[in-house]
C-alpha positions in Angstrom: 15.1 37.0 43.1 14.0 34.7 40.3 13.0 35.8 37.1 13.8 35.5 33.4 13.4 38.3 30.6 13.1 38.2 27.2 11.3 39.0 24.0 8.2 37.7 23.2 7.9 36.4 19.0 7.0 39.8 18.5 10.0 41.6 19.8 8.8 42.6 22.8 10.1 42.5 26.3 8.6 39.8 28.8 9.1 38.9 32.4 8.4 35.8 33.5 8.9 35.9 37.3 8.1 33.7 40.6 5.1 34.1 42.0 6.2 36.3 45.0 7.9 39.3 42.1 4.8 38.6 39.9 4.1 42.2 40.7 7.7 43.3 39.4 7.4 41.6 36.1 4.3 43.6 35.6 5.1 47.0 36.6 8.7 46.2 34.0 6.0 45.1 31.3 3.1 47.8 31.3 5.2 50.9 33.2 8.8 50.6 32.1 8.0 48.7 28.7 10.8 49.0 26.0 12.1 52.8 27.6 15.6 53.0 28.4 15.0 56.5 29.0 12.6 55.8 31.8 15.0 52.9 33.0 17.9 55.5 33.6 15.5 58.0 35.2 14.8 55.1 37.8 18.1 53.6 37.7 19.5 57.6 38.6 17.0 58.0 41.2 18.0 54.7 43.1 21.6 56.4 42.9 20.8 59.4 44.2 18.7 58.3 46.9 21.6 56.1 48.2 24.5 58.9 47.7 21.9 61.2 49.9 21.0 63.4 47.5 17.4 63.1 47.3 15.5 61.3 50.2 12.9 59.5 48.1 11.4 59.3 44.5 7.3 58.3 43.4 6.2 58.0 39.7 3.0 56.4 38.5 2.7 54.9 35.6 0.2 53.1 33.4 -0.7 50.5 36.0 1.9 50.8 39.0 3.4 53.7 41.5 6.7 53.2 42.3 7.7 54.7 45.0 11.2 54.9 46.3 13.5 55.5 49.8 16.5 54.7 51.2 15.5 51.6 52.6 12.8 50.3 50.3 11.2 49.9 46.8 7.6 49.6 47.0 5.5 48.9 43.6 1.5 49.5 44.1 -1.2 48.3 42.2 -3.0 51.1 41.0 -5.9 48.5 39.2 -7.7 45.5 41.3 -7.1 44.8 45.1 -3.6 42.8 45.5 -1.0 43.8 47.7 2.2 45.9 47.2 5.1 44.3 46.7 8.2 45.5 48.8 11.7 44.8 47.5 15.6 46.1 48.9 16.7 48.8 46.7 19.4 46.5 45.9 16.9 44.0 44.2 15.2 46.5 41.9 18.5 48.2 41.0 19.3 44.9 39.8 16.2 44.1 37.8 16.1 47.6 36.0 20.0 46.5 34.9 18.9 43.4 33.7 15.8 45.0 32.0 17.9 47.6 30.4 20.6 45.2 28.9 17.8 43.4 27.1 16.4 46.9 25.4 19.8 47.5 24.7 19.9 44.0 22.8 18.5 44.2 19.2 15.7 41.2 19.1 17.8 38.1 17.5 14.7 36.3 15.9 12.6 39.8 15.3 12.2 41.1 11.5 13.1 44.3 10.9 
């Protein structure tokens, strides 16, 4: 999975992704935004799911569903026609991480 994230000049976070995880980079950007909270709520469901202690987990947010099982991540569209895009739960467990850490990062060039 390629992708780079960041903060934009005005402090907030950016995905810039491949092509192929153009979906994930959106659904970080306009679902997940600059929440921690709601990057542990999916970060704890992921665990769950693989301890067994829930078989699956859906949100919708502002632009996406995200819906979640044991074997797969799938983000949907909820605006325009494109396809889902299916990640491991491995991959987006990964992503959310990386996500998280830059929250958790105080913007370097941002006043205030």
């Amino acid at each position: 999975m390629i992708h780079r994230f960041y903060r934009d000049a005005n402090g907030d976070p950016r995905a810039k992704t491949g092509r192929d995880q153009r979906l994930l980079g959106r659904f970080l950007e306009t679902d997940v935004q600059g929440s921690k909270g709601i990057c542990e709520e999916l970060l704890t469901a992921l665990g769950d799911i693989a301890a067994g202690h829930r078989k699956h987990f859906k949100m919708t947010g502002n632009a996406h569903t995200l819906i979640l099982n044991k074997r797969l991540a799938r983000i949907r569209p909820e605006f325009g026609s494109g396809p889902d895009l299916v990640l491991a739960p491995a991959e987006l467990r990964q992503a959310l991480q990386e996500w998280k850490t830059l929250l958790t990062n105080t913007p370097q060039d941002h006043p205030g």
